[in-house]
N, C-alpha and C positions, 0 to 999 in steps of 0.2 A: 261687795254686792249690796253694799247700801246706801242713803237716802243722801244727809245729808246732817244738819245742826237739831238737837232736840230742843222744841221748846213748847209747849202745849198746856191744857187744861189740867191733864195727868201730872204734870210737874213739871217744873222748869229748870232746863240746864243746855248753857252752850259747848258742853260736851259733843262731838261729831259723830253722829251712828253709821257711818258707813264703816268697813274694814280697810281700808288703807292703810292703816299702820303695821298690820299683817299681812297685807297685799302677796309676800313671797311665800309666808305659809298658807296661805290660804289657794293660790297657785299650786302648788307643791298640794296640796291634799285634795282637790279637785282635778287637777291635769287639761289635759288637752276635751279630753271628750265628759269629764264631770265625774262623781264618785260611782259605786257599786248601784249603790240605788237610784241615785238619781238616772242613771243609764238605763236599768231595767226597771224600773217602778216609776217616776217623774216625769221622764220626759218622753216615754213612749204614750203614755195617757193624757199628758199636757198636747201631745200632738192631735189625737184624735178629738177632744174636747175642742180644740184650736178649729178643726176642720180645715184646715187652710188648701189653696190651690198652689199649680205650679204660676211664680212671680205673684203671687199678693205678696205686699208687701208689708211685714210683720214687726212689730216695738217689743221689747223685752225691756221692760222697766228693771232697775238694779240689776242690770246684766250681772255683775263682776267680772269677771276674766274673760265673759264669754262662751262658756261651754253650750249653752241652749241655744244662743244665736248661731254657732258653727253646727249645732243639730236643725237647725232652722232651713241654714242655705241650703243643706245636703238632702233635705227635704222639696229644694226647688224653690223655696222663699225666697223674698231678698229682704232679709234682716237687718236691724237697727237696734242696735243694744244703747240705752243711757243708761251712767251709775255716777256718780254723786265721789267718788274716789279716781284722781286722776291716777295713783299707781294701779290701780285695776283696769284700767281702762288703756294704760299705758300694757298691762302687759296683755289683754285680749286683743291687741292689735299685733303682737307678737307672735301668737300663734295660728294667726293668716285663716288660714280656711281647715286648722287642723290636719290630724293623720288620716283618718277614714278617705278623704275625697280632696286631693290637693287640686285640683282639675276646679272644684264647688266655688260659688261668685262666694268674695268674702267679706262680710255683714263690713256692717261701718258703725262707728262707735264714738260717741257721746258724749263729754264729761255735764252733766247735767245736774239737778237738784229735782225728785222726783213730785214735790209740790210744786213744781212752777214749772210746766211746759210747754212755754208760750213760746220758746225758741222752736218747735216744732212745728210742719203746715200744717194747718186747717185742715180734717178730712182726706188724710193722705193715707192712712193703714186701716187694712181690710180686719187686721187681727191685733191681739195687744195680750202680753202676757206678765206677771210678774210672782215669781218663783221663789220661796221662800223668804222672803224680805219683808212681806207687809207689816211684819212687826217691828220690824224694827223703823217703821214711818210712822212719827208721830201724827200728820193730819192727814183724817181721810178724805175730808171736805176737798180740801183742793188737788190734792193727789189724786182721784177719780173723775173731779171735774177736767181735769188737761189731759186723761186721758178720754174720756170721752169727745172732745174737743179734736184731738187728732183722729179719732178714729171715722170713719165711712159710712151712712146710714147703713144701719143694721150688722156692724162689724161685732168681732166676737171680743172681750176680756175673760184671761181666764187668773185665777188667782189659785195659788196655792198657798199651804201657811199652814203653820205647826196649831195642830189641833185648839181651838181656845179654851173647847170644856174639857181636853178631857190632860193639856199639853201645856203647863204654867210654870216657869222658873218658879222654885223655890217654894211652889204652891203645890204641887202634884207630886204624885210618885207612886213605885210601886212598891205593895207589902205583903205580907203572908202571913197569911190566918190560920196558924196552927192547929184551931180547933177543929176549923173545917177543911182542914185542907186545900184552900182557895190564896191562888195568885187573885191579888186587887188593885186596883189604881184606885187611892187616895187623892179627892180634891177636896184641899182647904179653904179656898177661894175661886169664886168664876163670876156674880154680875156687877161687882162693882169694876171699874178702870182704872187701871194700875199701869205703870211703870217698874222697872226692876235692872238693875244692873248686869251685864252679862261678862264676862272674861273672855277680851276675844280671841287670846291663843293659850289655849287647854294645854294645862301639862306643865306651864313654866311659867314663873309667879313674874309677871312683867309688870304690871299693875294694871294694865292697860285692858280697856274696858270699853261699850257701849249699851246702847238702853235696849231693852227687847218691852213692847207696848202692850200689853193685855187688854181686850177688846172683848163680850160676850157676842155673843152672833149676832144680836139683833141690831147692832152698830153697824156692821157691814151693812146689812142688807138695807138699813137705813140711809148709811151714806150713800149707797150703791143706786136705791132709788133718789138721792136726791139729786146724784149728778146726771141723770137720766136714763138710768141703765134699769134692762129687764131680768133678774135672776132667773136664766132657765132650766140650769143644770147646776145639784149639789152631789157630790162625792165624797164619800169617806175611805181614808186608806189605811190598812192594817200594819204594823213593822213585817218584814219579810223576816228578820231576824228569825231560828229558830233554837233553840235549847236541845243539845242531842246528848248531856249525859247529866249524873246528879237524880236525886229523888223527886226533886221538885221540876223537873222537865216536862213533863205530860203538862200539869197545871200550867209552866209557866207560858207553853205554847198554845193552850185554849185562852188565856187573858190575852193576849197578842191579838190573837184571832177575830175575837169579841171584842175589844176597846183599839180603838183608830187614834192613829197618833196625826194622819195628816186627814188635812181639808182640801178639799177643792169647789170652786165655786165660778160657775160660769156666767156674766153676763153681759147682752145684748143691747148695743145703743137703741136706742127707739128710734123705727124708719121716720123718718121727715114724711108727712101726711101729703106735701105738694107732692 
């Protein structure tokens, strides 16, 4: 479900950030219809942020396998998933229009590079989405530009993304304060821009690896205005996870509560004035 080759200001490496090399576990732990939360927490509030109608026709940048684009048709879209990983893209075309609605039109799918979408038309999608991926695209400059570019005066983008202040490999985490009694999220770093190595299948020392891009917020909404876009909607989302036994469970369900681990971020191509 990701981009393509890193190479940027942040550091330089022709190491590949998409997941294709785990394409089958990453299938395998998503599925037909996407994980726990993404089901209930992602993609039912990506929709309504989305606002979309029946047949606008909708992009989902870093699709991966597709789970959002088959929540898309079944919503009456007609979806366009591109991902940067031909085995992802190979198997989102495998699971057709999914379980829920086998009857639902089934999205079409992409092998693309999420900085360069000039293989797409001009002003063809009312909506544009892209789901937890943004980090792992090194440039926003041109990744915002070609999505602005396909999209419709006054089409929606919505972006989701693992928290920047408060959600940083190797920079963040949580700890507890004995004295006080207080579950905390620890940030050791957040406005400079950074790169960092990720493991991209947990659990089994393969070596294999891609970049996750640390951004402070004010880079988005920079680049966001500079490809032409209106930020009109911000969103913070909480873990649903809860803690139901142990001494530290009350605490650790109020830090949950109060620090947000995702983003969302809505914006608006600017109407054309003609």
């Amino acid at each position: 479900m990701r981009h393509g080759k890193s190479k940027s200001r942040q550091g330089k490496s022709n190491t590949p950030t998409h997941w294709g090399k785990v394409a089958d576990w990453y299938d395998d732990l998503v599925g037909d219809e996407g994980t726990a939360f993404q089901k209930e927490i992602i993609f039912p509030r990506v929709l309504r942020l989305l606002s979309i109608r029946p047949e606008d026709a909708v992009l989902d940048l870093a699709c991966g396998q597709g789970a959002f684009c088959r929540v898309l048709c079944q919503a009456g879209a007609r979806a366009t998933g591109v991902d940067a990983s031909p085995e992802l893209i190979r198997l989102a075309r495998e699971h057709g229009a999914g379980p829920s609605d086998r009857g639902s039109q089934v999205p079409t799918y992409l092998v693309g590079d999420a900085r360069d979408l000039s293989f797409l038309p001009e002003g063809q999608f009312a909506a544009a989405s892209c789901l937890l991926a943004i980090q792992n695209i090194d440039r926003l400059g041109p990744t915002f530009q070609g999505v602005v570019r396909a999209l419709i005066s006054g089409g929606r983008f919505v972006i989701v993304m693992m928290h920047p202040c408060f959600r940083g490999p190797k920079h963040t985490g949580w700890e507890w304060d004995p004295a006080r009694g207080v579950q905390f999220r620890r940030v050791d770093r957040y406005l400079l821009p950074r790169k960092d190595p990720i493991i991209t299948h947990p659990g089994k020392k393969t070596g294999e690896y891609t970049w996750s891009f640390h951004r402070p917020l004010e880079w988005y909404f920079r680049a966001l205005r500079g490809a032409g876009f209106l930020v009109d909607a911000m969103e913070e989302w909480a873990s649903e996870k809860t803690s139901t036994s142990g001494p530290r469970a009350a605490a650790e369900n109020q830090a949950r509560k109060e620090i947000p681990m995702f983003l969302a971020l809505r914006a608006v191509k600017a109407k054309d004035p003609r």
